[in-house]
C-alpha positions as CSV (number, residue, x, y, z in Angstrom):
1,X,-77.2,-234.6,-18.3
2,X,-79.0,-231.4,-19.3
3,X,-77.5,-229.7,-22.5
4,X,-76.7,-226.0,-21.5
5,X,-76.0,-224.6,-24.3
6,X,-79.7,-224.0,-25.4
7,X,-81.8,-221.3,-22.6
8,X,-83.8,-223.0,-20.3
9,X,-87.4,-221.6,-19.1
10,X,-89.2,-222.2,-16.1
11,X,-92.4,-222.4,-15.1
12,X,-94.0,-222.9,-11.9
13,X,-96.6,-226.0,-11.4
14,X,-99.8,-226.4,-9.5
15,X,-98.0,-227.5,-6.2
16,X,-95.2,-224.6,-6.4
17,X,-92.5,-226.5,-8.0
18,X,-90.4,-225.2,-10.3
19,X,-91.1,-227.4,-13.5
20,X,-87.7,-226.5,-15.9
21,X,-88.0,-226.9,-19.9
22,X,-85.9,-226.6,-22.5
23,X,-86.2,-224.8,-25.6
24,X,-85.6,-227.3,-28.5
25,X,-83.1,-225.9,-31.5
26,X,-86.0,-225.4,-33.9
27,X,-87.3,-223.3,-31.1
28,X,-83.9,-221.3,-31.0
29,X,-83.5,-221.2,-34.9
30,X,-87.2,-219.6,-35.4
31,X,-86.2,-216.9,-33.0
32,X,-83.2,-215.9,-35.2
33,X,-85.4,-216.6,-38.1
34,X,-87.2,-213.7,-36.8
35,X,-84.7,-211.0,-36.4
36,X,-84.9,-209.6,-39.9
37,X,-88.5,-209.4,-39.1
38,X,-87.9,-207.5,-36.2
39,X,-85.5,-204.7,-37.9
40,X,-88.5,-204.6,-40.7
41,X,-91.0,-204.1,-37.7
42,X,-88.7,-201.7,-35.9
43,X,-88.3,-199.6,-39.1
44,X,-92.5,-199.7,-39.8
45,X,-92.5,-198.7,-36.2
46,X,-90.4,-196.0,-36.5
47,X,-91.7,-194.7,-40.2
48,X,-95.4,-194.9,-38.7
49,X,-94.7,-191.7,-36.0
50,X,-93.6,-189.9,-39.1
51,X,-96.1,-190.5,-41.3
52,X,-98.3,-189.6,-38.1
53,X,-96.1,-186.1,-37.6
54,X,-96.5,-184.9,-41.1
55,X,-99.8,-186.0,-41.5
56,X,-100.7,-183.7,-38.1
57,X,-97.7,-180.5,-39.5
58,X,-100.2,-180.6,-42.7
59,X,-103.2,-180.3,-40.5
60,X,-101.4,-177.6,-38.3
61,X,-100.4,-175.8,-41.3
62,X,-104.0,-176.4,-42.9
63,X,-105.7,-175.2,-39.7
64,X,-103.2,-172.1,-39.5
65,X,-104.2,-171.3,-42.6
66,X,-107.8,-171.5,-42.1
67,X,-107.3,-169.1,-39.4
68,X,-105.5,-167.0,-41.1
69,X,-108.7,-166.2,-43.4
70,X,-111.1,-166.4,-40.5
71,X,-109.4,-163.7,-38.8
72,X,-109.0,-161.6,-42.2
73,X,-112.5,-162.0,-42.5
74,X,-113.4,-161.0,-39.3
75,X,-111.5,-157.9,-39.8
76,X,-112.9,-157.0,-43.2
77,X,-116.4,-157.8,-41.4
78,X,-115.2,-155.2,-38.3
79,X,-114.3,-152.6,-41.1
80,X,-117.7,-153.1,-42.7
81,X,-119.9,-152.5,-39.8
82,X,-118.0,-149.6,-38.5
83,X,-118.9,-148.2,-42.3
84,X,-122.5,-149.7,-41.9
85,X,-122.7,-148.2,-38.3
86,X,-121.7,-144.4,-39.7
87,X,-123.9,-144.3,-42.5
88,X,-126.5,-145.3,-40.3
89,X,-125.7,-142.4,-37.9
90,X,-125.9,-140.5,-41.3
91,X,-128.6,-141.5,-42.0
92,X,-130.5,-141.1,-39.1
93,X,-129.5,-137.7,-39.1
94,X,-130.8,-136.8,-42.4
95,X,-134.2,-138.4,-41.2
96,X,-134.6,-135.9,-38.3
97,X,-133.9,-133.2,-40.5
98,X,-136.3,-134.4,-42.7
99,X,-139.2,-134.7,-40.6
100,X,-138.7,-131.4,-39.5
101,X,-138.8,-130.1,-42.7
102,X,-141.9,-132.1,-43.4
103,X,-143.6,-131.2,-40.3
104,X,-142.5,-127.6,-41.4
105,X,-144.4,-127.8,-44.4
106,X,-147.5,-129.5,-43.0
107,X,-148.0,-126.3,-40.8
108,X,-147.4,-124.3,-43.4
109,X,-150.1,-125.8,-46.0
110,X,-152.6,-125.9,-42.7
111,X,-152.0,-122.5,-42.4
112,X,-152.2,-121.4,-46.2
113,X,-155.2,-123.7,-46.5
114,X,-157.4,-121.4,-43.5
């Protein structure tokens, strides 16, 4: 007489019988030896998605602030060529004038100098 007390498993053979075993007590006791190891694998399981979140909300906050001073920097750089951009209209400016003052004076020494 089969003991039924202990789970049975069954597995199927080469001919398609259904070939029973039984799982023997040490079997049963390893199994139980092995829940405390599960609780401590559940709780690693669950602490290694944490660790994974705050190691990727330190990299968000890292890369928010890297933005943050890329996009300061490109409005400081913005600010700079708009200066860069009027003195160089300034400048050009001045440089026509100028060169009509020194073709101005070139005419005039040509003339003085006949």
């Amino acid at each position: 007489m089969k003991d039924r007390s202990s789970p049975s498993t069954g597995t199927q053979t080469d001919d398609g019988n259904l070939e029973l075993g039984m799982k023997s007590k040490s079997e049963i006791g390893a199994h139980l030896d092995d829940q405390p190891k599960g609780t401590l694998k559940k709780l690693v399981y669950g602490a290694k998605p944490k660790a994974s979140l705050a190691t990727l909300e330190g990299d968000r906050n890292q890369n928010f602030t890297l933005l943050s001073e890329v996009e300061k920097t490109k409005e400081d750089l913005t600010e700079h060529i708009k200066s860069l951009k009027t003195e160089q209209a300034s400048l050009q400016s001045e440089n026509t004038q100028l060169e009509s003052e020194n073709e101005y004076l070139q005419q005039k020494f040509k003339v003085m100098m006949e």
